[in-house]
C-alpha positions, 0 to 999 in steps of 0.5 A: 770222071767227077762233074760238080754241078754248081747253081748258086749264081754267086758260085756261077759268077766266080767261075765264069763272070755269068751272074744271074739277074734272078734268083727264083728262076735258073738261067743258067747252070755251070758245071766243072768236069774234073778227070779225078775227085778234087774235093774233100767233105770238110773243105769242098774243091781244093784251090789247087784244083780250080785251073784243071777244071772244064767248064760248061755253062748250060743255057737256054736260048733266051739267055744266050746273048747275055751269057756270051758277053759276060763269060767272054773273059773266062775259059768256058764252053757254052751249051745251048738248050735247045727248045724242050730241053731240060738242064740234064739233058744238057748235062748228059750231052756235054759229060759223061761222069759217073760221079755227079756232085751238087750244091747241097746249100742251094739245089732244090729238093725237087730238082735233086729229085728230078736229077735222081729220077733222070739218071735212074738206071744209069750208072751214075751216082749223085750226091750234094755236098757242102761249100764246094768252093767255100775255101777257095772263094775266101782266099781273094786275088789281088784283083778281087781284093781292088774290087772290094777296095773300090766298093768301100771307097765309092760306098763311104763318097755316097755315104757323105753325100747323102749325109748332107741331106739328113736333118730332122723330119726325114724319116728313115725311109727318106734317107734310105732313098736319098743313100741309094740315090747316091750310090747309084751315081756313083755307079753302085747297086745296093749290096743288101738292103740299106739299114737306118735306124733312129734312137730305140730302133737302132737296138734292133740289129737288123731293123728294117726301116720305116716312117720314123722321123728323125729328132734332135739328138737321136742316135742314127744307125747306118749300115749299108753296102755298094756293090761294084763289078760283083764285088761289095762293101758293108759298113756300118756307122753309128752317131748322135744327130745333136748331142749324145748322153753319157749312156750312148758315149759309154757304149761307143767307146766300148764298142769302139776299143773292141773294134780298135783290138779287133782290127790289131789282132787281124794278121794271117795265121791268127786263130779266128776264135781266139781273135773272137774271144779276146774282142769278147773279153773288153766287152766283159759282162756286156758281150751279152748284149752282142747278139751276133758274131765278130764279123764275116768274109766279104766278096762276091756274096756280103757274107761269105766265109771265114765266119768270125765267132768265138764258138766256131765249131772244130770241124769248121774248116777255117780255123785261122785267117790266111792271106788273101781273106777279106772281112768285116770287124763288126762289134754292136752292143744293144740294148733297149735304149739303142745301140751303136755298131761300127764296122769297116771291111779289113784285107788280110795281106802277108805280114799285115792287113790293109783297112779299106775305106777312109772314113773315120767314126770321129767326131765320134758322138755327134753328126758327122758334118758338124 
């Protein structure tokens, strides 16, 4: 008997609809009993797998009552800690497997020490392993995919309703604010924190927003996400708040032909790092001045796998995008003057690919309501 311990909420959540409202303390602990070893060192559990599995979510009893409601569309046994009981002594009681296989991404140091010390004596052997649910996470059922599609939707509507609102003298702080009101509305939580960045700020990739005010001709960095029933959007919008020098209108433009490649080259069974590689090749000497990859998997968690780089290593287990993946094309050049990044989220179907969202980066070189 193999029994995989999973404590990530995000893992929690895909398994059971149990989604955690903390992320220091553990309310929850799922685990999966399989009667044979269903996972490999590269690849984690096999997809094929994930039905046969047994589920246990272990609870204490002051989160009973939420865990009740949101796994009650999952096939999934409870087990309620009574008062003293720790997470393994729940786990001794609801499986007796010799083989116990945690999160090694997420599992305290103390915590697998305190599992080594409980079941010291028995005969029971305890390692961690590496995504364990990293390749079937990135492969999205169409319901999922309907979810993400939906947060790209509601997020770029907040997203144009909160531009009404920019003008100069707010801050980025202000704006911020005035972003998140309107996803909220829309029944939207922030993915991540929303970033708006003013003129040189926005050369800082992931610049955190503070009392700038914005001026007259300022270039305006947005990169923000909504995230619906469990499942976010990232998006990222770059523009002129007047009108843009030639300078800013060359970096758009090629960033804008990287992203445009990008998406075309976007189909199942494409190599990731070749796809990586020809967006790096209109980048030309400027590739440099990216700092970060090509994009990333989107779903339950913002980032998420395939990792889309042009130096993936050999041993990364998703060598090229398959149906069902969903991600993020994200080009940005940055340099002391300012940046531009441009990114929408792309589902990757048989035969094709659908680009969530509506929103257009054109007029590209002035304020979008203008």
């Amino acid at each position: 008997m193999y029994a995989y311990i999973f404590t990530n909420p995000d893992n929690i959540f895909y398994l059971t609809g149990y989604y955690s409202g903390s992320k220091s303390e553990r309310e929850v602990i799922a685990v999966a009993i399989s009667e044979t070893k269903i996972h490999s060192a590269t690849t984690g559990i096999n997809a094929q797998s994930i039905d046969k599995i047994k589920l246990f979510l272990l609870t204490p009893q002051m989160f009973i009552k939420q865990v009740e409601e949101q796994t009650r569309q999952h096939e999934v046994k409870i087990y309620t800690l009574t008062r003293g009981q720790r997470f393994w002594d729940g786990l001794l009681e609801v499986c007796k497997s010799r083989f116990l296989i945690c999160e090694a991404e997420d599992i305290r140091y103390n915590e697998y020490l305190s599992l080594r010390r409980f079941f010291k004596g028995k005969e029971v052997q305890i390692s961690a392993q590496k995504g364990l649910l990293m390749q079937v996470r990135a492969v999205k059922s169409r319901s999922e995919r309907s979810k993400i599609k939906k947060a790209c939707e509601l997020s770029e509507r907040g997203f144009l309703d909160a531009l009404r609102e920019l003008k100069s003298g707010i801050t980025e702080l202000d704006f911020v604010a005035i972003l998140e009101n309107r996803m909220s509305k829309l029944s939207l939580t922030p993915a991540f924190p929303t970033i708006v960045a003013y003129a040189e700020n926005s050369a800082i990739p992931h610049h955190k927003p503070g009392e700038r005010k914005l001026k007259n001709n300022d270039i305006v960095l947005i990169d923000w996400g909504g995230s619906f029933q469990g499942y976010n959007s990232d998006m990222t919008s770059t523009f002129v708040y007047g009108k843009p020098n030639e300078q800013f209108i060359n970096c758009f433009e090629k960033v804008e032909e990287t992203f445009n490649l990008a998406i075309s080259l976007a189909n199942s069974g494409e190599s990731i790092k070749t796809l990586a590689e020809n967006a790096s090749t209109v980048l030309g000497s400027e590739a440099k001045y990216m700092p970060h990859s090509l994009g990333h998997g989107i779903g339950i968690s913002v980032h998420e796998d395939p990792h889309l780089s042009e130096f993936l290593p050999q041993q990364y287990p998703m060598q090229n995008l398959v149906a069902g993946n969903v991600i993020t094309i994200e080009p940005g050049l940055y340099y002391k003057w300012g940046g531009v990044r441009l990114e929408k989220t792309v589902a990757i179907l048989d035969g094709g690919r659908e680009v969530y969202g509506n929103l257009s980066f054109r007029p590209k070189y002035s304020q979008l309501l203008s």
